[in-house]
Each structure stands twice: as C-alpha cells, then as structure tokens.
C-alpha positions as CSV (number, residue, x, y, z in Angstrom):
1,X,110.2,103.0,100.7
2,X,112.8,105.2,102.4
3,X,116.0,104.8,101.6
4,X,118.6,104.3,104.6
5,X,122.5,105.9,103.9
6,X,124.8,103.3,103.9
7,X,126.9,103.3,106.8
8,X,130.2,100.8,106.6
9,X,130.3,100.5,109.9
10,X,126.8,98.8,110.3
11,X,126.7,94.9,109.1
12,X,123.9,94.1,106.8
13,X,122.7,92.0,109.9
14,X,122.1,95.2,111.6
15,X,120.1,96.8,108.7
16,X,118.1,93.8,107.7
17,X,117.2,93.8,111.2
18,X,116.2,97.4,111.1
19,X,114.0,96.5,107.9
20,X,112.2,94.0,109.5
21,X,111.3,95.8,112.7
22,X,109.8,98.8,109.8
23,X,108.3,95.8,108.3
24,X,106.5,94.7,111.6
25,X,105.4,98.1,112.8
26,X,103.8,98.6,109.3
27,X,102.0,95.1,109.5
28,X,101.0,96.1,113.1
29,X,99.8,99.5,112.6
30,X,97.9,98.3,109.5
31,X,96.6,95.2,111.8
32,X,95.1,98.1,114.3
33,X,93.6,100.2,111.2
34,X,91.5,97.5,109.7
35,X,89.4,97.4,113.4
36,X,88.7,101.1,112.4
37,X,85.8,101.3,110.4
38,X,85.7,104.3,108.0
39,X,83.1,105.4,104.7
40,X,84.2,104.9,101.8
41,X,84.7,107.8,99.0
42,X,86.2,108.0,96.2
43,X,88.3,111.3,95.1
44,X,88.4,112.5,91.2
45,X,90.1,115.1,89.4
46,X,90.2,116.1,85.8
47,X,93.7,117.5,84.6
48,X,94.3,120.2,81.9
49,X,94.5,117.1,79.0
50,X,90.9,116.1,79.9
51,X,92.2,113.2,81.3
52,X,89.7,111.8,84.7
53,X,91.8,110.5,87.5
54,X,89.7,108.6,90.5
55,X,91.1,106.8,93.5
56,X,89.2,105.0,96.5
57,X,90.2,106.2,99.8
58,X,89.0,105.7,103.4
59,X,91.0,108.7,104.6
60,X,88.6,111.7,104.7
61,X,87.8,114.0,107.6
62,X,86.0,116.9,108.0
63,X,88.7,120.3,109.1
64,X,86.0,122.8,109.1
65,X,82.5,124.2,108.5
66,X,83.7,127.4,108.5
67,X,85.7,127.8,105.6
68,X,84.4,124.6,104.6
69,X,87.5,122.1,104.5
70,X,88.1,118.4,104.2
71,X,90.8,116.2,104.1
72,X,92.2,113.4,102.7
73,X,95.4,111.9,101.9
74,X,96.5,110.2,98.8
75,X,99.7,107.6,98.5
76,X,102.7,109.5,96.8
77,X,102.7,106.6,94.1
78,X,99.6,107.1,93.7
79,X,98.8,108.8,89.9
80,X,96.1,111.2,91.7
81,X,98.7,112.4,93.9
82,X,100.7,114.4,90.6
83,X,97.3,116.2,89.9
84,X,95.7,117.4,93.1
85,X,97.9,120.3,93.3
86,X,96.8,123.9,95.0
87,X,94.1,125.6,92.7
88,X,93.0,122.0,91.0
89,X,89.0,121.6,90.8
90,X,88.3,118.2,92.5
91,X,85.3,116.3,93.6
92,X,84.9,113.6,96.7
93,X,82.2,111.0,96.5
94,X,80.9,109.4,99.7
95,X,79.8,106.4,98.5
96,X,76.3,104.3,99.2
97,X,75.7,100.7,100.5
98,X,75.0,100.0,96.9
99,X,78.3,101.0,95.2
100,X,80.8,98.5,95.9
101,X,81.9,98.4,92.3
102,X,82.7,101.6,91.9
103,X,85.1,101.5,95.2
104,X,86.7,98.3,94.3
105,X,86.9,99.8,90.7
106,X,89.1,102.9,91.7
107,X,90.7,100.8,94.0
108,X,92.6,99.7,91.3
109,X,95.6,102.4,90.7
110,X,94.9,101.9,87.0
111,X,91.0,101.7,86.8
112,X,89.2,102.6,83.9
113,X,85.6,104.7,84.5
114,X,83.6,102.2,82.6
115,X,80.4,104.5,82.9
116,X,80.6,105.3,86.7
117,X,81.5,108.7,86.4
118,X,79.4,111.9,85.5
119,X,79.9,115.5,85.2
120,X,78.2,117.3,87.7
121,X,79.5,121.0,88.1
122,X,82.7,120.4,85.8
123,X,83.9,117.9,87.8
124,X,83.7,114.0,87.8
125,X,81.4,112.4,90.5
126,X,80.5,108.9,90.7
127,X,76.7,108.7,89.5
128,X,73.9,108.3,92.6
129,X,76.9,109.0,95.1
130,X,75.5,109.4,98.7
131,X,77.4,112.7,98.9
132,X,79.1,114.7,96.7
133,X,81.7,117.6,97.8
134,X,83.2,119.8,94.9
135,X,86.0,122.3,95.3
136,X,89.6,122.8,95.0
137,X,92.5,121.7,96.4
138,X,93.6,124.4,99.1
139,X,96.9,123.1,100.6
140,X,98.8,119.9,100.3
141,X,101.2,118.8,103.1
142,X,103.8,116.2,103.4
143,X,102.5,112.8,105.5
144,X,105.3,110.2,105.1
145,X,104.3,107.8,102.5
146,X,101.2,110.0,101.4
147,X,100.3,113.4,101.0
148,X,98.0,115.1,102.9
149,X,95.0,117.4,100.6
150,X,93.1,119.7,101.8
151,X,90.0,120.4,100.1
152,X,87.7,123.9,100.2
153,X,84.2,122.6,99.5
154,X,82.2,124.8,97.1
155,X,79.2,123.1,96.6
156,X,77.9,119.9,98.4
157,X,74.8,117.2,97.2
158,X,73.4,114.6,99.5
159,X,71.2,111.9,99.3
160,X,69.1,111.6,102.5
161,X,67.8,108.4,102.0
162,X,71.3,107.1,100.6
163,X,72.8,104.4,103.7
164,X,76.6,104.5,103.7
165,X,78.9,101.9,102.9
166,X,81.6,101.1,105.2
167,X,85.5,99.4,105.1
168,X,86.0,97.6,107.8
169,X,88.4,94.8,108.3
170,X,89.9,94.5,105.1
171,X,86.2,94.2,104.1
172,X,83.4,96.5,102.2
173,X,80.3,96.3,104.8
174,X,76.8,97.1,105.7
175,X,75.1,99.6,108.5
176,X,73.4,97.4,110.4
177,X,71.2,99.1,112.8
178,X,70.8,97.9,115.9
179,X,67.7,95.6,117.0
C-alpha cells in the first residue's frame, strides 16, 4: 500500500476517489494478467539459521545465456524477499504437469515443506522438478510493490520428458497439444 501525504486542502472525497481509481487499475491490470499464461516455479533459499524459505511465482524470465541470468520478482511482504539478498545461494524450480501440490503449497506465504523439498547442490529444490536452476542472487532492484531478483545460474538440471505446468486464468493447467 503506498501511503498518500495528507494534504488539507484535498476533501476525503477527493482521496477516496483517488483510492478507488488505484483500486480499479489494479483489478484491471490483474484482469489482463490472468489471460497471460506463464510456468510455474517455485524459488527457495536457505538463510544462515538453516531455516528453508520457498515461494511460488509465475514471474521468471530468462536475461541472458551469456552470463547466465534470470529473473524473478518476489512481493516486498513476501518472507523470501528479506533473504534473497546479493551473494545468497538460491535455487528456482520449474515445475511439472504433475506438481500442483507443491505450487499451491508454497503458494501459501507460510507453507511448511512437508517432504517436497531436497538438497541438491546445497540448495533446496522441489524433488522431480522439471528444471532446476541454482545460483546466487546477482542484483535486486526496486519494482513497486515487489522486488525485482536477478539470478546468476551456476548449474542447471532438466527433465526432458518432464511436461510443464502452466497458470493460466487464475487456474493451474495442462499443455494440451494440438490435434
């Protein structure tokens, strides 16, 4: 939520009217997102306590083969967001048709592993991932309401035969090939 100075001048009319037109454009732009149909992965990192933090996200994109470099971007609020700083060892799980538990799991800002996490090259993966990426975080920018992570990819695993699993209108989906 931003926060708006308050200006005596402007009636509360004024500003509730300003809140609502935020409020709509959110809805709207939110509205246009769920026709965009993304992968689903789920980011982890391990802080210096031990302690395994693991959030679903939609938001990853490849920046560059070479360096290798991916983004994502992670909600402020979010209790990821504190631990993916420059330097930190992370891992990024593109997840299969089949793991629509674990995504809905770490959907949850609060999940608990319950057994769907391994260690695989010191870092938390979700187990029979369709892809794995593990690096560390480069750079992390500002992005409004979420910040933006870079990750440098060290070392990458895929499953060839894995199919993906998509988010698509509010809604965990299939591929569906063509006939």
């Amino acid at each position: 939520m931003t926060r708006r100075p308050i200006d005596p001048r402007v009636g509360s009319r004024a500003h509730d009217g300003a809140a609502a037109a935020d409020t709509a454009a959110a809805d709207a732009l939110r509205a246009a997102f769920s026709h965009w149909a993304t992968g689903v992965a789920v980011v982890t990192a391990r802080d210096d306590d031990g302690h395994v933090y693991a959030m679903t996200v939609a938001a990853l994109t490849p920046v560059s083969v070479e360096p290798p470099l991916v983004l994502t971007c992670i909600h402020n609020d979010a209790p990821l967001a504190s631990v993916l700083v420059p330097g930190m060892r992370c891992a990024i799980s593109i997840l299969g048709e089949g793991q629509k538990r674990a995504a809905t799991t770490f959907a949850d800002r609060f999940a608990v592993p319950g057994g769907l996490l391994i260690d695989e090259d010191a870092a938390p993966v979700v187990a029979d991932a369709a892809a794995t990426l593990i690096g560390r975080v480069g750079d992390v920018h500002d992005g409004g309401d979420h910040r933006i992570v870079v990750v440098r990819v060290e070392r990458v695993r895929v499953d060839d035969d894995a199919k993906p699993l998509l988010y698509w209108q509010r809604e965990y989906r299939r591929l569906q090939p063509e006939s």
